[in-house]
C-alpha positions in Angstrom: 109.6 16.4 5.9 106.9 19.0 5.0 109.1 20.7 2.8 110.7 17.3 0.9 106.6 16.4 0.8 105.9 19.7 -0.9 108.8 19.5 -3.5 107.1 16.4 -4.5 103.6 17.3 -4.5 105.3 20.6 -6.7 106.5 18.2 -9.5 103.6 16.1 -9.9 102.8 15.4 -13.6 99.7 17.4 -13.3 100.5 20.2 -15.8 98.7 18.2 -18.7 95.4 18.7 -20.7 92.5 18.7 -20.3 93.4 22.2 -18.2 89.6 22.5 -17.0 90.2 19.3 -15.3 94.3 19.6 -13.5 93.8 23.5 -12.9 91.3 23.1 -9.8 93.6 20.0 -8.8 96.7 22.2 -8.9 94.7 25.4 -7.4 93.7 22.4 -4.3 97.2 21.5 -3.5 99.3 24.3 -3.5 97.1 26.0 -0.9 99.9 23.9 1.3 98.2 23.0 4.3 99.9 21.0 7.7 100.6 17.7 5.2 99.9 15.6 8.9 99.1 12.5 6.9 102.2 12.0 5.0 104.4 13.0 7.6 102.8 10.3 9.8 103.4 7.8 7.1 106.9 8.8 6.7 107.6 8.8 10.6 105.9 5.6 10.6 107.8 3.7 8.1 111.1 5.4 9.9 109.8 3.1 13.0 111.8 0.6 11.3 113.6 1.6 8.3 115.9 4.6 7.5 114.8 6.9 4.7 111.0 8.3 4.9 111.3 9.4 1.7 111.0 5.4 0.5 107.3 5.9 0.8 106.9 9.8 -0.3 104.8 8.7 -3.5 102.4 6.5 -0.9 102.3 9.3 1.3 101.6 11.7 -0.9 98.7 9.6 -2.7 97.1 9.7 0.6 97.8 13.1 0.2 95.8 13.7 -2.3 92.6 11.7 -1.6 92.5 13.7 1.7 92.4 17.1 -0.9 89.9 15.2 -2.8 87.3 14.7 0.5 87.8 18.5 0.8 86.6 19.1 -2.5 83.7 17.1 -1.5 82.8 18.1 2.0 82.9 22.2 0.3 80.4 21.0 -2.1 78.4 18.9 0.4 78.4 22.2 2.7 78.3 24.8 0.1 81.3 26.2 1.8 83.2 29.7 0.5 86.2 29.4 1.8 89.1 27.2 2.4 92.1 27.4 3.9 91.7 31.7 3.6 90.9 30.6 -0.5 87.9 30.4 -2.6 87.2 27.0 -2.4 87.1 24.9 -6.7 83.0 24.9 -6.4 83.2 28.7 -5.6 86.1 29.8 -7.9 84.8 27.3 -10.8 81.8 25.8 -10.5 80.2 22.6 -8.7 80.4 20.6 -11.7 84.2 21.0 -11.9 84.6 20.6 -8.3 83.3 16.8 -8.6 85.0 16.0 -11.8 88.7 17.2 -10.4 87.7 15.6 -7.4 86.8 12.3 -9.0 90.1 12.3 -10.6 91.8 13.2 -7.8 90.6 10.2 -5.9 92.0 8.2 -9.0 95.3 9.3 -8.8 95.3 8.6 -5.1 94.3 5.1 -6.1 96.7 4.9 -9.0 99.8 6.0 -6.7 98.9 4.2 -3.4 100.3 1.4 -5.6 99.0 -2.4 -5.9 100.4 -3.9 -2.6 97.6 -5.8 -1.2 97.7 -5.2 1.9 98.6 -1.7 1.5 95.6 -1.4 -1.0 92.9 -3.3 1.2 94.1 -0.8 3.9 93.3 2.6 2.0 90.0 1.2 0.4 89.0 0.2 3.8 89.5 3.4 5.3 87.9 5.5 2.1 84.3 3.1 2.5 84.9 4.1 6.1 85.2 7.8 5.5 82.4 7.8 3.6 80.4 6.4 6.7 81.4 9.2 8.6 80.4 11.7 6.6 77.0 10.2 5.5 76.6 10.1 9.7 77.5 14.0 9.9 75.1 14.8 7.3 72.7 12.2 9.3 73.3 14.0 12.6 72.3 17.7 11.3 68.7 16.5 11.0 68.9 15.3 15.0 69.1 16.9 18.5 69.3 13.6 19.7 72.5 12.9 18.6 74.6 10.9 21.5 78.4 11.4 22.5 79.1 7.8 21.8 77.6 8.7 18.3 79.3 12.1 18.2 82.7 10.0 18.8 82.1 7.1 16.9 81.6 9.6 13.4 85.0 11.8 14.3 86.8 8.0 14.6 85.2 7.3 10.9 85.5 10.5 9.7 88.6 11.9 10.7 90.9 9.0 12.6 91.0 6.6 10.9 93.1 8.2 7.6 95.6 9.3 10.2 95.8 6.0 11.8 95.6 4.5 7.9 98.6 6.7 6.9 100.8 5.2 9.9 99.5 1.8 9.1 100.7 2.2 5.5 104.1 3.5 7.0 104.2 0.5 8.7 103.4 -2.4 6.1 105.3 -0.7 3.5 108.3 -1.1 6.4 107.5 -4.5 6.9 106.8 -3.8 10.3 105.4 -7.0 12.6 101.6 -7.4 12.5 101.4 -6.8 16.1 103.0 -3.6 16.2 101.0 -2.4 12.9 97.8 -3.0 14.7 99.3 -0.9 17.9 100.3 1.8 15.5 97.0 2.0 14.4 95.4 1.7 17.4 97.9 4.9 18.5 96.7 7.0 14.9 92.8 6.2 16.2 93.3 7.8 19.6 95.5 10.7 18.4 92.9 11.6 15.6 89.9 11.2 18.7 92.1 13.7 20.7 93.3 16.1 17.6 89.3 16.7 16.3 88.2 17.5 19.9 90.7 19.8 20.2 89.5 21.1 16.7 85.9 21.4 18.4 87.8 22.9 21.5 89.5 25.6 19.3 86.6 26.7 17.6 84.9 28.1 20.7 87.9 29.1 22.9 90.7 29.4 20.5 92.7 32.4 19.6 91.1 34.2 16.4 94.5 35.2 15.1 95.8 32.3 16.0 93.1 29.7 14.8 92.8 30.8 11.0 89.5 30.7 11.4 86.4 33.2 13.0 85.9 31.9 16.2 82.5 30.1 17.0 81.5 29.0 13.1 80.2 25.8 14.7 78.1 27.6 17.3 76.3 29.8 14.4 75.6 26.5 12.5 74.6 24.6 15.4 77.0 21.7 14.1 76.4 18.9 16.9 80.1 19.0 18.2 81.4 17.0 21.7 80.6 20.6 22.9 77.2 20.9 22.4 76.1 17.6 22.5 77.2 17.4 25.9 75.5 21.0 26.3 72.3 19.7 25.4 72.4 16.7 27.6 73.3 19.1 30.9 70.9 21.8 30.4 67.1 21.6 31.2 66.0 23.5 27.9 67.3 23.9 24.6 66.0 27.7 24.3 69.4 29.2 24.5 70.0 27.3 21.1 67.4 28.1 18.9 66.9 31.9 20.4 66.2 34.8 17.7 69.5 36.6 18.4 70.5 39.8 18.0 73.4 39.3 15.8 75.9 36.4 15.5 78.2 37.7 17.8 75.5 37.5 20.1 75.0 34.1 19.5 78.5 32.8 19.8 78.7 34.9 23.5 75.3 33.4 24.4 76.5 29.9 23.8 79.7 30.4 24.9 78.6 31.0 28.5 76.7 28.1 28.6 79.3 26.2 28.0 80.7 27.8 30.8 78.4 27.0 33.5 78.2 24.0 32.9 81.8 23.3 32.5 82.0 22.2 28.7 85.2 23.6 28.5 87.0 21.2 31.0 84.5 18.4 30.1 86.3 18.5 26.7 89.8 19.5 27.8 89.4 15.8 29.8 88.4 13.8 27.0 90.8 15.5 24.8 93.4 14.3 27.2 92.3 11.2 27.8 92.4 10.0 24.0 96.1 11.6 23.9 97.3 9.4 27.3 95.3 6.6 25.2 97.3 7.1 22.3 100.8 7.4 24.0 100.1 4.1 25.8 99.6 2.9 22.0 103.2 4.2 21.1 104.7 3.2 24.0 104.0 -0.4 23.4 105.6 -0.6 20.2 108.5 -2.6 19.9 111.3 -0.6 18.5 114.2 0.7 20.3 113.1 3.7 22.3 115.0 6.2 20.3 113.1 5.6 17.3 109.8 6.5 18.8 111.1 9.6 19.6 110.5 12.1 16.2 106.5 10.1 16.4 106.1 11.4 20.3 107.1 14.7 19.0 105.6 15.1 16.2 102.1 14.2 18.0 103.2 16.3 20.9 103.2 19.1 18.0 100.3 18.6 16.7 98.4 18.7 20.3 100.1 21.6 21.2 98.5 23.7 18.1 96.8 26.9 18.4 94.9 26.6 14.5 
């Protein structure tokens, strides 16, 4: 699916004038990426119908606006790199970032189609996106910040477009209302579980693995399920705001609090929890067990990921 979602993402009429404004577009998609969104909508609509590829210009607008919030959140956090890339604000400039960003969230629009149901169901989730973010910004200000919060901003700003890309799948399959909402209800859970794996991975991943230096959200003190639940079990916050040595020092420092007080397996729990959560939600579905089996694997996959 990844590789029919890329051919179509690869002959996308974006090769037009004004360059300045479809160059950064272009330069954000073809940095590839996992494309979990639209394979979800394509596995969803296979629920019940035959041929994914039905809804490849759906899934790929959804696609897109997901490249557009990243466009966004680099600006937002003055972020270098992406995916091992400049990011468009570094290699052009902020202005152009927005601009190709504001389009790209047209185009998402334009191709999601006019459906209504369909429609009602992406808008919703962007106005709920944008909730989540403005609540991560919120929570950089705050040590205060509570795991119910913590949770309730990863369901906004991260699980809902999964569970809004198997939703899609699902109306555009004409799937029962009943098992739509269980659909969704399975894409909430599995995006819970997936980010708190991120959060997981970022502390105790592999390096080479992970794509990423390990501990970048320990250096920035980003309030994660990790160190939210850090602060709460630990009688002082010294060990956080410590003049440290060097950031390696830091990220070893932190890391061994997490340690003692058992972080690690606090998070492998709820990770786990939200993934039996989201099963049950598949489960429950009723299509023929056979055709849940390419979803169970695919979000077996993406729970057994190492980056």
């Amino acid at each position: 699916m990844v590789e029919k979602i890329n051919n179509y993402i690869d002959n996308l009429p974006l090769n037009i004038e004004p360059d300045g404004l479809y160059a950064p577009i272009r330069y954000a998609l073809s940095v590839g990426g996992k494309r979990l969104r639209p394979v979800l909508m394509m596995l969803a609509y296979e629920l019940w119908k035959e041929n994914g590829e039905d809804v490849l210009q759906q899934a790929v607008a959804l696609e897109m606006y997901h490249n557009f919030t990243l466009l966004h959140d680099d600006v937002m956090d003055n972020a270098d790199m992406r995916r091992g890339r400049p990011t468009v604000h570094k290699k052009w400039d902020v202005n152009t970032a927005i601009l190709s960003g504001d389009n790209m969230l047209c185009l998402a629009v334009k191709w999601m189609g006019t459906r209504p149901e369909v429609a009602r169901t992406f808008i919703d989730t962007m106005i709920e996106i944008n909730h989540g973010q403005q609540f991560d910004v919120d929570f950089e200000k705050r040590d205060d910040v509570t795991e119910a919060e913590y949770i309730e901003m990863i369901r906004l700003k991260t699980s809902v477009l999964l569970a809004c890309a198997l939703k899609i799948g699902a109306l555009m399959a004409g799937a029962p209302q009943e098992d739509v909402d269980r659909l969704y209800d399975f894409g909430v859970s599995l995006g819970l579980a997936f980010q708190l794996q991120d959060d997981y991975l970022d502390v105790y991943g592999d390096p080479e693995k992970f794509g990423k230096k390990i501990g970048g959200d320990i250096l920035c003190n980003k309030k994660t399920y990790m160190l939210i639940n850090a602060m709460r079990l630990s009688d002082n916050h010294a060990w956080l705001y410590a003049d440290y040595a060097s950031p390696e020092e830091k990220i070893a420092a932190v890391t061994g609090i997490y340690n003692t007080l058992g972080i690690d397996k606090m998070a492998q729990a709820k990770i786990e929890e939200y993934y039996s959560k989201a099963l049950e939600a598949l489960n429950s579905l009723n299509v023929p067990e056979e055709r849940k089996t390419a979803l169970r694997k695919y979000a077996s996959e993406m729970m057994k990921r190492q980056k």
